[in-house]
C-alpha positions as YAML, in Angstrom:
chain: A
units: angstrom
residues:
- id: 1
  name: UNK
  ca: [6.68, 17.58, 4.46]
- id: 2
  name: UNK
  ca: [9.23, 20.27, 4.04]
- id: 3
  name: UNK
  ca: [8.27, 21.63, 0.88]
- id: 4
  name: UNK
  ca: [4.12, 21.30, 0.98]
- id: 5
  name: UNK
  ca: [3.50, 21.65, 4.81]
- id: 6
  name: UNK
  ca: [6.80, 23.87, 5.85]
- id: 7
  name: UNK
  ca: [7.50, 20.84, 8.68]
- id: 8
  name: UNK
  ca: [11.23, 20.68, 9.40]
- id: 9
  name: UNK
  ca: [12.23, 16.70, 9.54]
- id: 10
  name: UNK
  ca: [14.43, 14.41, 9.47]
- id: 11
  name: UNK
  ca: [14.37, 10.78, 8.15]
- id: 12
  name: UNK
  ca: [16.41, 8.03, 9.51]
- id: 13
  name: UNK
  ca: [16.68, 4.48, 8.39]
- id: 14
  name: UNK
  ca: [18.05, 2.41, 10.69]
- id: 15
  name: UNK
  ca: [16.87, -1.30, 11.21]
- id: 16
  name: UNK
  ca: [18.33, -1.94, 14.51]
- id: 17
  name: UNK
  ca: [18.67, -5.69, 15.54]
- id: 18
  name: UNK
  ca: [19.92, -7.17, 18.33]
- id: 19
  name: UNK
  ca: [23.69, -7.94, 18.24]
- id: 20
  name: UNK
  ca: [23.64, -6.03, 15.25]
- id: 21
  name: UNK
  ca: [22.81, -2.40, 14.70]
- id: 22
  name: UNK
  ca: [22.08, -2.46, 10.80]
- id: 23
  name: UNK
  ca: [20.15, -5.13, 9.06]
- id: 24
  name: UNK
  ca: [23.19, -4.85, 6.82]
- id: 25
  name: UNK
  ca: [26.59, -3.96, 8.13]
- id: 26
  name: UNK
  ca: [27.21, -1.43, 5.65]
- id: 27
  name: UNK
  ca: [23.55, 0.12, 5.53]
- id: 28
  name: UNK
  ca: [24.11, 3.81, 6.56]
- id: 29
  name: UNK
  ca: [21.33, 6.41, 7.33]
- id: 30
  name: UNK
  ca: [21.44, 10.52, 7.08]
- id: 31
  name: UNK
  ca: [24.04, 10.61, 10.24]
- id: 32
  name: UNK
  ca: [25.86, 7.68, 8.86]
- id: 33
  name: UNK
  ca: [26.26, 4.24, 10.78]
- id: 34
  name: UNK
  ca: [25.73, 3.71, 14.54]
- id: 35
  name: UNK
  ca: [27.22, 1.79, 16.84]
- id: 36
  name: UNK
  ca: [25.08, 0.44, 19.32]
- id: 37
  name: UNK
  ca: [25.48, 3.44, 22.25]
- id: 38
  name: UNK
  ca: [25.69, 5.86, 19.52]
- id: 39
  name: UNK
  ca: [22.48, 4.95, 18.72]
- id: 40
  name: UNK
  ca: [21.06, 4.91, 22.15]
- id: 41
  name: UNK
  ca: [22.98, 8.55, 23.17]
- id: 42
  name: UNK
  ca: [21.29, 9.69, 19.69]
- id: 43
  name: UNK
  ca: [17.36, 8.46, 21.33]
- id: 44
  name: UNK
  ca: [18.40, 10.08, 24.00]
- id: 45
  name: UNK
  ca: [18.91, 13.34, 22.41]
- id: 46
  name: UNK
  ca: [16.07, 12.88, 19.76]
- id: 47
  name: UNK
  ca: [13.21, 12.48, 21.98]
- id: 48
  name: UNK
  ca: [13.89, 16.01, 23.48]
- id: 49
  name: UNK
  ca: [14.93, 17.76, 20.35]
- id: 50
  name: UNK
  ca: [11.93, 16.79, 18.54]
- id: 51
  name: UNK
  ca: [7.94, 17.56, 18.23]
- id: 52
  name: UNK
  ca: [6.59, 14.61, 17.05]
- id: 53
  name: UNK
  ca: [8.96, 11.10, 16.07]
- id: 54
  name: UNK
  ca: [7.39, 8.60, 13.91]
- id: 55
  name: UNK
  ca: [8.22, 5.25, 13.29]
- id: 56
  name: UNK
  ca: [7.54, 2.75, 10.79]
- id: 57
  name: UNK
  ca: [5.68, -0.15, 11.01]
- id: 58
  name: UNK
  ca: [4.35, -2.31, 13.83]
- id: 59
  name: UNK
  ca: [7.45, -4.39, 14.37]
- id: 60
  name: UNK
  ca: [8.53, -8.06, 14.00]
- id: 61
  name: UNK
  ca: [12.23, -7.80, 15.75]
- id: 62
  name: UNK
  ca: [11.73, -7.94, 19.35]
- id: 63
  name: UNK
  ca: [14.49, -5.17, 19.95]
- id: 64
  name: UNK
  ca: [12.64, -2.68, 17.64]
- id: 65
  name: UNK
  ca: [9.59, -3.50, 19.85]
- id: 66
  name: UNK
  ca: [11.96, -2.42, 22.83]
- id: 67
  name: UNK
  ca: [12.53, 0.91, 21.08]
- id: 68
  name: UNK
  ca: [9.14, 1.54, 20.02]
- id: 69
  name: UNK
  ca: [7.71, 0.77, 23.66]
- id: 70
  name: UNK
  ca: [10.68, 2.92, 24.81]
- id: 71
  name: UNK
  ca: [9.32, 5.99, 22.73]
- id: 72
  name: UNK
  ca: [5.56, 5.63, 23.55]
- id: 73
  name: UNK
  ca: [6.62, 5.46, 27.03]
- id: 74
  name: UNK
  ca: [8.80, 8.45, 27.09]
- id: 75
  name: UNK
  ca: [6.97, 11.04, 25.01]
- id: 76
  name: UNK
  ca: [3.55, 9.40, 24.82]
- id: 77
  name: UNK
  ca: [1.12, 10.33, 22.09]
- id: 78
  name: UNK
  ca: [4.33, 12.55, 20.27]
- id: 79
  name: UNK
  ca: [5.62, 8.68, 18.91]
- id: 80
  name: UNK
  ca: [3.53, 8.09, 16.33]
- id: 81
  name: UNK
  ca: [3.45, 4.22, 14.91]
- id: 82
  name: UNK
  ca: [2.99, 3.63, 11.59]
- id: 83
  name: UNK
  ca: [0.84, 0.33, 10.47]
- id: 84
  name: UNK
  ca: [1.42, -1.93, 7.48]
- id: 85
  name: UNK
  ca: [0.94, -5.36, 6.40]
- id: 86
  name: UNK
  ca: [3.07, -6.63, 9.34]
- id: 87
  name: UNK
  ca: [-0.01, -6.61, 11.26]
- id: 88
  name: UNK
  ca: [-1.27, -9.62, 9.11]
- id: 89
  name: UNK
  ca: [0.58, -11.51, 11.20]
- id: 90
  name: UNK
  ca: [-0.63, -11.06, 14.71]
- id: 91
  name: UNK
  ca: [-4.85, -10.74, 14.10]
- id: 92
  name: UNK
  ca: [-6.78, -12.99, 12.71]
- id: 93
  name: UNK
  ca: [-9.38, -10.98, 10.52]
- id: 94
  name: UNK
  ca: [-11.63, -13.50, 8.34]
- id: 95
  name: UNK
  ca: [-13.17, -10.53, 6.65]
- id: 96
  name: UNK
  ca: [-10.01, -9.01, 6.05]
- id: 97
  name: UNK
  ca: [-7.83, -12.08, 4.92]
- id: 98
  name: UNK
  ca: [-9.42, -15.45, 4.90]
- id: 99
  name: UNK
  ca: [-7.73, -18.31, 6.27]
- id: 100
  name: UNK
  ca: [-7.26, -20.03, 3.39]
- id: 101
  name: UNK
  ca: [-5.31, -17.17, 1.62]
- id: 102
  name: UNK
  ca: [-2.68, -17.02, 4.60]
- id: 103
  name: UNK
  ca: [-1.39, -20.68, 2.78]
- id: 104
  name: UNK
  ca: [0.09, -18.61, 0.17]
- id: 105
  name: UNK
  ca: [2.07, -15.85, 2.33]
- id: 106
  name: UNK
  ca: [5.75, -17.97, 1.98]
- id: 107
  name: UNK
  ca: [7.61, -15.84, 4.21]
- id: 108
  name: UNK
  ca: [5.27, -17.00, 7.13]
- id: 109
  name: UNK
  ca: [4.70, -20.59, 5.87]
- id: 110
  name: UNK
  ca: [0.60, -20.36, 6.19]
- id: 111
  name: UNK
  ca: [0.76, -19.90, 9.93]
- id: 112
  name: UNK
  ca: [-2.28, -18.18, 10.77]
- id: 113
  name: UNK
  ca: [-1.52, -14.90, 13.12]
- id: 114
  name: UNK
  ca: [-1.20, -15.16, 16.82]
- id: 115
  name: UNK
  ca: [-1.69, -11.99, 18.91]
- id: 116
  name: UNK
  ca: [1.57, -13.37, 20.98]
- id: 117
  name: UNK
  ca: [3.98, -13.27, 18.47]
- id: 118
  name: UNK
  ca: [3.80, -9.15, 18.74]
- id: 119
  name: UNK
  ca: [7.08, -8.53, 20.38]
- id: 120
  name: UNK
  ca: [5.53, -5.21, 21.71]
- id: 121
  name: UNK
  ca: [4.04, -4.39, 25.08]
- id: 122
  name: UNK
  ca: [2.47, -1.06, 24.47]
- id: 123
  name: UNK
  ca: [-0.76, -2.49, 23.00]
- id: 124
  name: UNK
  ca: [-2.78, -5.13, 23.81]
- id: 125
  name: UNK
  ca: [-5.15, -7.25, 21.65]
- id: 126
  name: UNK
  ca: [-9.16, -7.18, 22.10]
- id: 127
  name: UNK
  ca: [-11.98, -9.40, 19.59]
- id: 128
  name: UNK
  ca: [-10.02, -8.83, 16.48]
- id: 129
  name: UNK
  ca: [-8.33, -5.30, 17.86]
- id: 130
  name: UNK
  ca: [-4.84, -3.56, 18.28]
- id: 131
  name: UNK
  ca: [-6.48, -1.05, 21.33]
- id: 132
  name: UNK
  ca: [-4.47, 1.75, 20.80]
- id: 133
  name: UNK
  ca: [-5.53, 4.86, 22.96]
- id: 134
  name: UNK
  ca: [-4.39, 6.50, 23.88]
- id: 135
  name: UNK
  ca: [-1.97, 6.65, 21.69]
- id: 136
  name: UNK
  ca: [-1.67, 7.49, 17.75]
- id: 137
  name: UNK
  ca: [-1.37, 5.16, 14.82]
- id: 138
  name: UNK
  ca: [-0.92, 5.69, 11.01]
- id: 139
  name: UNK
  ca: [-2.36, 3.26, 8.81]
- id: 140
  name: UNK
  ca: [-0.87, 2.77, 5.33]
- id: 141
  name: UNK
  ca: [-4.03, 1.41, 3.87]
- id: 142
  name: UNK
  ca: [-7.82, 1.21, 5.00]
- id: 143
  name: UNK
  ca: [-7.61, -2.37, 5.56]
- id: 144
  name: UNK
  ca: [-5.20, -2.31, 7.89]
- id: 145
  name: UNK
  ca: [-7.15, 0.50, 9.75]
- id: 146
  name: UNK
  ca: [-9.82, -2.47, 10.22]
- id: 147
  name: UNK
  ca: [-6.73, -4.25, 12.48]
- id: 148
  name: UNK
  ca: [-7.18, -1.03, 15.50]
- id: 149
  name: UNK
  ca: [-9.38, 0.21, 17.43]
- id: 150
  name: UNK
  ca: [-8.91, 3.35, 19.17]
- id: 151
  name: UNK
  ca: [-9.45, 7.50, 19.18]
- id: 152
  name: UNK
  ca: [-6.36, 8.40, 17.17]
- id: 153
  name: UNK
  ca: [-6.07, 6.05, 14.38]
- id: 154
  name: UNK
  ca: [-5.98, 8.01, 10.57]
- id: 155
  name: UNK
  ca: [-5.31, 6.84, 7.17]
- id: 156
  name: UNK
  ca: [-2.34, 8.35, 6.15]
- id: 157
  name: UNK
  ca: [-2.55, 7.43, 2.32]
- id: 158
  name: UNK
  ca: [0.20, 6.57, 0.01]
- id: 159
  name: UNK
  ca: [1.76, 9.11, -2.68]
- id: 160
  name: UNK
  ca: [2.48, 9.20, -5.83]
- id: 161
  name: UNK
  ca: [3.73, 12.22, -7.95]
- id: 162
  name: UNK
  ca: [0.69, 13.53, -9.96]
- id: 163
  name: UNK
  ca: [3.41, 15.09, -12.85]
- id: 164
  name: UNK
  ca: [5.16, 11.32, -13.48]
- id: 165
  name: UNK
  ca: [1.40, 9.83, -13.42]
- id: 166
  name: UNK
  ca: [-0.65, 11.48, -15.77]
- id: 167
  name: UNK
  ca: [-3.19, 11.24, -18.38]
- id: 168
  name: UNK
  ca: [-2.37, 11.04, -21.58]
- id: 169
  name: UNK
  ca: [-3.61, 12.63, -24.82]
- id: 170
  name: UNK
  ca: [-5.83, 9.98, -26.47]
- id: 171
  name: UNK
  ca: [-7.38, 10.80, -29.47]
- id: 172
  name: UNK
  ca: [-10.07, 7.74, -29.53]
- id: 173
  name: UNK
  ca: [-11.94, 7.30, -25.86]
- id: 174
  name: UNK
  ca: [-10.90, 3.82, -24.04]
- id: 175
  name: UNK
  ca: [-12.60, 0.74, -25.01]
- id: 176
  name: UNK
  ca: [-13.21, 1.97, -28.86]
- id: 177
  name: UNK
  ca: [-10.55, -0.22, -30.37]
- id: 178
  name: UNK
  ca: [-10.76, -3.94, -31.61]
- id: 179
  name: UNK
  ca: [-9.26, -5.19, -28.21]
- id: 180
  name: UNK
  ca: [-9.39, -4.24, -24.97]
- id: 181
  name: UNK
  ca: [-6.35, -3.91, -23.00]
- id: 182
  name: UNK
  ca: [-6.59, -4.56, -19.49]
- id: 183
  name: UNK
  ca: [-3.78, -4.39, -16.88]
- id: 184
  name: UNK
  ca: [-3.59, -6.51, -14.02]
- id: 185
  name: UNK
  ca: [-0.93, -6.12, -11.55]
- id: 186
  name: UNK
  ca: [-0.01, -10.02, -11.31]
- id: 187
  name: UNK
  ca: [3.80, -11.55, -11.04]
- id: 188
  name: UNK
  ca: [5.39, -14.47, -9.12]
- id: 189
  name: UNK
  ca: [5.60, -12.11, -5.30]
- id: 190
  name: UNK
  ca: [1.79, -11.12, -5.54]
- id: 191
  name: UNK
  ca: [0.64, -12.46, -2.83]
- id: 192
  name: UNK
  ca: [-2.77, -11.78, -0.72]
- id: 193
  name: UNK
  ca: [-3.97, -10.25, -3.70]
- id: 194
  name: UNK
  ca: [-6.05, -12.65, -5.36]
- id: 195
  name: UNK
  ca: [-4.91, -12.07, -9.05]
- id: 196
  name: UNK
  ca: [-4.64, -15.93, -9.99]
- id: 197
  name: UNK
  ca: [-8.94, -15.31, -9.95]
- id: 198
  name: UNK
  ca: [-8.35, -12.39, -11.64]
- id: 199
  name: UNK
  ca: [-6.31, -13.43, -14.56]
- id: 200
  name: UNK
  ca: [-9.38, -16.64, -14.16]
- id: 201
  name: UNK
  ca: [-12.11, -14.65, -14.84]
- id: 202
  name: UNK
  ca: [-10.74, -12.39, -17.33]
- id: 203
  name: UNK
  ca: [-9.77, -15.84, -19.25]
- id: 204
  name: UNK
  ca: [-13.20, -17.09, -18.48]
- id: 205
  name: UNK
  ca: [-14.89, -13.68, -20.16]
- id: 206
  name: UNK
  ca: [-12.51, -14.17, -23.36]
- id: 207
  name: UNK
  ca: [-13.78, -17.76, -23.95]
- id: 208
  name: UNK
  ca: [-17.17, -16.70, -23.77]
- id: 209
  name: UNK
  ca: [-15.81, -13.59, -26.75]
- id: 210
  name: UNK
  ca: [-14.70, -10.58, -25.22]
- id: 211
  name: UNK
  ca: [-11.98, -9.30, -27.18]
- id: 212
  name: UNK
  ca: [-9.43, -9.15, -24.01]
- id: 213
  name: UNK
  ca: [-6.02, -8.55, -24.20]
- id: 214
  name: UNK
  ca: [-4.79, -9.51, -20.87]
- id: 215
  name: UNK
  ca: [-1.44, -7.65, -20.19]
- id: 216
  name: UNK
  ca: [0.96, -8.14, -17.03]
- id: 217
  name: UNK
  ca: [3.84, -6.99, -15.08]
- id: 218
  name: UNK
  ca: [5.74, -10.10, -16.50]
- id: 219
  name: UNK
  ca: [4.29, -9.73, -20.39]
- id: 220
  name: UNK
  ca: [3.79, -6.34, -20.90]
- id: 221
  name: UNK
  ca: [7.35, -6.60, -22.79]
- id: 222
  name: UNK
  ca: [5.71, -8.33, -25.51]
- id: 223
  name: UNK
  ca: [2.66, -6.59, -25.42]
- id: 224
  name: UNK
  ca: [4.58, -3.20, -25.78]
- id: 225
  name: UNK
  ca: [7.63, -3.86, -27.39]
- id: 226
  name: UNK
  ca: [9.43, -0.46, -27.31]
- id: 227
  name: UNK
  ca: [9.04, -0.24, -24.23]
- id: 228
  name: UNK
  ca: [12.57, -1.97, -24.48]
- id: 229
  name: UNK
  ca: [13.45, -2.13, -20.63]
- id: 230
  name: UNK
  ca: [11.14, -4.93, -19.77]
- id: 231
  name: UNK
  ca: [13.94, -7.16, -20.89]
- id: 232
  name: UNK
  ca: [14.62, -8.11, -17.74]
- id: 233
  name: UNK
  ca: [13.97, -12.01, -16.47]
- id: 234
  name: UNK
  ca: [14.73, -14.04, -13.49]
- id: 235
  name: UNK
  ca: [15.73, -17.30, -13.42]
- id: 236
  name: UNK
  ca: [12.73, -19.91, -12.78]
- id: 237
  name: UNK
  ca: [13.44, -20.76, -9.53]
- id: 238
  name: UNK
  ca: [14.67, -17.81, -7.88]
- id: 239
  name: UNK
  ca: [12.61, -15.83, -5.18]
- id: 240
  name: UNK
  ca: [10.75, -13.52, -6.76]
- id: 241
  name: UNK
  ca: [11.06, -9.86, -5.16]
- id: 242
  name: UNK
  ca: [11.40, -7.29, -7.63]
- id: 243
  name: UNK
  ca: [8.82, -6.05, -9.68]
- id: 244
  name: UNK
  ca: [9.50, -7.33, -12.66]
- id: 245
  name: UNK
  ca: [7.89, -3.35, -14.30]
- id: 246
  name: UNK
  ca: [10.44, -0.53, -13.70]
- id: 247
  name: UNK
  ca: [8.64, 1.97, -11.68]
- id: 248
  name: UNK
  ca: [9.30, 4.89, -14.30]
- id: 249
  name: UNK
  ca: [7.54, 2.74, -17.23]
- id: 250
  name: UNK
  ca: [4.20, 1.98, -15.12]
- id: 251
  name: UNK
  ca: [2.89, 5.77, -16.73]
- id: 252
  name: UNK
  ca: [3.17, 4.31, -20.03]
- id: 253
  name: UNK
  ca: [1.09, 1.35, -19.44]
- id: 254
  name: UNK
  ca: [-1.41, 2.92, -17.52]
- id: 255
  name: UNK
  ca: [-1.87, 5.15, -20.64]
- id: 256
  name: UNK
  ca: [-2.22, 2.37, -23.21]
- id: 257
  name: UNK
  ca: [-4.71, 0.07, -21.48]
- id: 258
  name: UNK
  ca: [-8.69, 1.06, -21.30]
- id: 259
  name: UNK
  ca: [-8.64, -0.67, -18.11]
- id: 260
  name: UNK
  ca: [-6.99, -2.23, -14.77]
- id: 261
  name: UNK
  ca: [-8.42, -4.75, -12.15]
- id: 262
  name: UNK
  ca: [-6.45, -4.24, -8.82]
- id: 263
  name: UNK
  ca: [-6.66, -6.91, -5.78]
- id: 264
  name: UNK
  ca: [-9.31, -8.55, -4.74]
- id: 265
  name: UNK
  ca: [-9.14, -9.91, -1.79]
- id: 266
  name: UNK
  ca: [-8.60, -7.38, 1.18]
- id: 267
  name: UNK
  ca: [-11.46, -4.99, 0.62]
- id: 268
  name: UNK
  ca: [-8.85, -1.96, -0.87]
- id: 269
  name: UNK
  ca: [-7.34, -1.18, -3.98]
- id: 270
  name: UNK
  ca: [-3.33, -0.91, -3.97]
- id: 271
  name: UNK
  ca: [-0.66, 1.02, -5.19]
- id: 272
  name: UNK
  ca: [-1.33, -0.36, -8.44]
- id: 273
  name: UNK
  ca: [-5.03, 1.26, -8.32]
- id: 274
  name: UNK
  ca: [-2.93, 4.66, -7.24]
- id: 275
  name: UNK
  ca: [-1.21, 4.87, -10.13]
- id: 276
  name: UNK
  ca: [-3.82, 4.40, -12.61]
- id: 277
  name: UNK
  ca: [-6.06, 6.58, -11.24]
- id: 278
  name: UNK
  ca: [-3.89, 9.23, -11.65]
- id: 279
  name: UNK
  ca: [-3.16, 8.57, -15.09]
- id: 280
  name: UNK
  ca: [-6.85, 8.53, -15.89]
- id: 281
  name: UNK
  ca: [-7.62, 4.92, -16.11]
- id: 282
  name: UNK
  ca: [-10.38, 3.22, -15.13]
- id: 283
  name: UNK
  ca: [-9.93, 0.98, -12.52]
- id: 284
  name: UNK
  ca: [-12.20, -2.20, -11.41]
- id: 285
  name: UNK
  ca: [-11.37, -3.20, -7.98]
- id: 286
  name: UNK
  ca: [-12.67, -2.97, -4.28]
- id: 287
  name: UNK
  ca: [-13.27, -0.14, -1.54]
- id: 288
  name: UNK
  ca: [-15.21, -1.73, 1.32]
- id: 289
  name: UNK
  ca: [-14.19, 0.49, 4.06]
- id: 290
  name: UNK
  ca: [-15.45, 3.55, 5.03]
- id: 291
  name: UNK
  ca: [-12.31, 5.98, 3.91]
- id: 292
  name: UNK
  ca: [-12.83, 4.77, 0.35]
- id: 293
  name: UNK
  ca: [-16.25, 5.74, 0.20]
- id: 294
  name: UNK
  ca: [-15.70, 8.50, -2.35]
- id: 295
  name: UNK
  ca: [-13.43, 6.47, -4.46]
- id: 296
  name: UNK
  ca: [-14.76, 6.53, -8.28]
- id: 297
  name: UNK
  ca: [-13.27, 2.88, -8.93]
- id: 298
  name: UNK
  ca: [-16.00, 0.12, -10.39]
- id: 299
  name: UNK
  ca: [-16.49, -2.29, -7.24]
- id: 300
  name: UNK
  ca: [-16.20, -5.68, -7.18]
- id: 301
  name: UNK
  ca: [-17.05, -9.04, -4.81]
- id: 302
  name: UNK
  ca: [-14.78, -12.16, -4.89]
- id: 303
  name: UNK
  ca: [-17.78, -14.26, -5.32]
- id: 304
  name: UNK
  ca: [-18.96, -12.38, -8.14]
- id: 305
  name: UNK
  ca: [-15.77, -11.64, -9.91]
- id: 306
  name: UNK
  ca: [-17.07, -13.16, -13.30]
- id: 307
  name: UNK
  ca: [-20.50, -11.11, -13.78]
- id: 308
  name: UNK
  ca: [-18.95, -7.91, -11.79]
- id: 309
  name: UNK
  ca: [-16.36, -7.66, -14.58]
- id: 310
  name: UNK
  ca: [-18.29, -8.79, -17.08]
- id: 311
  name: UNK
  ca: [-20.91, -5.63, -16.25]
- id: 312
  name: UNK
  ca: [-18.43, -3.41, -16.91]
- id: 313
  name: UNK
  ca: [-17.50, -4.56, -20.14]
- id: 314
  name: UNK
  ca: [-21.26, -3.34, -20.88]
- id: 315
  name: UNK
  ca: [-20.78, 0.34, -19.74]
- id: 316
  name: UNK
  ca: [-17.70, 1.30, -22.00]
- id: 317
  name: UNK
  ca: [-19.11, 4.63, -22.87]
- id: 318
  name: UNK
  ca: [-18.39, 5.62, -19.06]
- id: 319
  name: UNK
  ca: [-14.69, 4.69, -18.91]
- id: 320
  name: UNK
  ca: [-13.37, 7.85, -19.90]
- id: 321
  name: UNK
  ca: [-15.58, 9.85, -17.53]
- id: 322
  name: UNK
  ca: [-14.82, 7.17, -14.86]
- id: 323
  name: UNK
  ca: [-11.23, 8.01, -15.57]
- id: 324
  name: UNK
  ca: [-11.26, 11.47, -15.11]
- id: 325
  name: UNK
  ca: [-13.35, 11.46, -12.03]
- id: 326
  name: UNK
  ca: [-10.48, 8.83, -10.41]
- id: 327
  name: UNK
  ca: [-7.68, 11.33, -11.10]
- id: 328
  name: UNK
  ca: [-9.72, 13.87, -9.21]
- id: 329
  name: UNK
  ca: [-10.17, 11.61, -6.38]
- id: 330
  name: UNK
  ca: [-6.45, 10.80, -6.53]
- id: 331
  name: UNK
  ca: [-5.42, 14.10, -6.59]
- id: 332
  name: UNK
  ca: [-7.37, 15.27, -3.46]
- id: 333
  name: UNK
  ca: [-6.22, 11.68, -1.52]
- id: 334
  name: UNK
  ca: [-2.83, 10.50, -3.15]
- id: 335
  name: UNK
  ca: [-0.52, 13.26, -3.97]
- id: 336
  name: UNK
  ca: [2.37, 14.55, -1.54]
- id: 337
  name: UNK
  ca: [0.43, 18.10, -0.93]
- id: 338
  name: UNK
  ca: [-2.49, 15.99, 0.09]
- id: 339
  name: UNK
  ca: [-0.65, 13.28, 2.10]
- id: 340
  name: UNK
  ca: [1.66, 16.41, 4.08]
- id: 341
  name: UNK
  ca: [-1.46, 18.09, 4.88]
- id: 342
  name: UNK
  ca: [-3.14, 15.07, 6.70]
- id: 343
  name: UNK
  ca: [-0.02, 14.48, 8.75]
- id: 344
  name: UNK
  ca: [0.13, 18.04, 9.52]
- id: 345
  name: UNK
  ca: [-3.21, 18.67, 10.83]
- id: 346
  name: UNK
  ca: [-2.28, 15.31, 12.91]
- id: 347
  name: UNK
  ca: [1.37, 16.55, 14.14]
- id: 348
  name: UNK
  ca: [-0.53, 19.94, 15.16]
- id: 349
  name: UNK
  ca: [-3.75, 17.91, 16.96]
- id: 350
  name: UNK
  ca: [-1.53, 15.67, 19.02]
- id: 351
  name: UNK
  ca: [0.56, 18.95, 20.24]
- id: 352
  name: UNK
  ca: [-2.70, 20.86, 20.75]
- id: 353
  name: UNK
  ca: [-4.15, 17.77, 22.78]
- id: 354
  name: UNK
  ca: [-3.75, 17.04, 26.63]
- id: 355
  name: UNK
  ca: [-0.46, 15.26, 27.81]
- id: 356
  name: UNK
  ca: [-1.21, 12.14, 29.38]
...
């Protein structure tokens, strides 16, 4: 924000819980730790000092409902919520997130949402809908933007640094060698991403003689063995939470494989589709809402999974170009400059706009 929009801001993280003013007791933010009137004299202060405050996701604590109701109703349209997956757990979407996948989502135990476990008051819930006006909501991805319904909802996408994630310098074009390499983001904590049917159908597609090479999170180690700092493992039965990729490595793949397939299920690729577009890779994957329209990914149905992929294996000579055109696309969507500029133009439309 500061450096590609000139917006001065500050960031605080501070998980505030009833009883408790830190999710940890020794989790400290930018002013340090508060106690629990610091951090109410520091609202206090905030909500006059500052433009625009924006929080960050739709809550699941009842006390940082409290807050967040407490801002909308103090500065109106100027608190900005932020949506992410929490809302999963409130709306019951079929076309979003069928039923059946909700079994799988361990931290909730398969409940299926319930519009009254939202510990909020400011919105209420309408056929399928967060109503929001009139107040403003970021969402995080365009699925989740099919959870609201009102006059100041906007995709505010996520970033990724277009210098760490970028092409490489290949001197044969992708899908030329004996195998094909493709990258699917799968490990233990993927969940509501429908990879199981992924790593299915690529299996399926290799029995029938595609030369597939089916690479991982959690093989890629053996796959690409200098890539030395995949050594990393987890004991079998602990909770899987971590990546098991370290973040600065994921370039590297994306530069060896001719392809990735990102989730499946939701309608959207994910961070995983990001990445590899701006590295140049081809990615096969979804984008069945309306602010993904322009994305240059190879689109695929659940239903179809088999023959969609299989389609694609066909077209090889177009890889490269479908490559290219995705870092374009990610470049204009994905990369801080673009990401600042779409909250700007938002910070500077809600102060333009009418108090209410």
């Amino acid at each position: 924000m500061r450096y590609h929009s000139n917006i001065e801001a500050d960031c605080i993280v501070a998980a505030y819980e009833p009883r408790r003013h830190m999710t940890y007791p020794h989790e400290t933010n930018v002013f340090g730790i508060f106690s629990h009137e610091e951090w109410r004299d520091y609202l206090k202060w905030a909500v006059g000092h500052y433009d625009i405050i924006q929080s960050t996701t739709f809550p699941l604590a009842p006390a940082v409902a409290e807050l967040y109701d407490w801002l909308s109703a103090r500065i109106g349209r100027r608190h900005i919520w932020r949506e992410t997956g929490f809302i999963h757990n409130y709306i019951y979407r079929e076309d979003v997130l069928p039923a059946a996948d909700y079994a799988g989502h361990k931290s909730d135990k398969g409940a299926l949402p319930d519009p009254s476990r939202f510990p909020g008051r400011t919105f209420r819930v309408e056929d399928g809908h967060f109503l929001t006006d009139p107040y403003a909501v970021f969402y995080s991805s365009p699925e989740k933007g099919a959870y609201l319904k009102g006059s100041f909802n906007k995709w505010l996408p996520s970033m990724r640094d277009p210098e760490a994630f970028s092409p490489p310098q290949r001197e044969t074009p992708r899908g030329s060698g004996s195998d094909i390499k493709v990258y699917v983001p799968y490990h233990k904590g993927a969940l509501w991403k429908g990879l199981d049917e992924v790593i299915s159908a690529l299996e399926t597609l290799k029995g029938e003689g595609y030369p597939l090479t089916i690479v991982t999170s959690e093989n890629a180690g053996q796959i690409f063995p200098d890539l030395t700092l995949f050594g990393r493992s987890q004991p079998e039965n602990s909770k899987a939470v971590a990546y098991p990729v370290p973040n600065h490595l994921m370039p590297e793949i994306f530069r060896r494989v001719d392809f990735v397939v990102d989730q499946i299920i939701m309608g959207s690729y994910g961070n995983t589709g990001i990445e590899a577009m701006l590295c140049g890779c081809p990615v096969v994957g979804q984008k069945r809402y309306a602010d993904l329209a322009a994305a240059p990914l190879w689109n695929v149905e659940r239903a179809t999974l088999v023959d969609d992929i299989r389609r694609f294996l066909h077209i090889r000579e177009t890889w490269d170009e479908l490559g290219r055109q995705g870092r374009e696309f990610a470049l204009k969507v994905h990369t801080p400059r673009a990401v600042s500029g779409i909250a700007a133009a938002t910070y500077a439309e809600i102060l333009d706009s009418p108090k209410f």
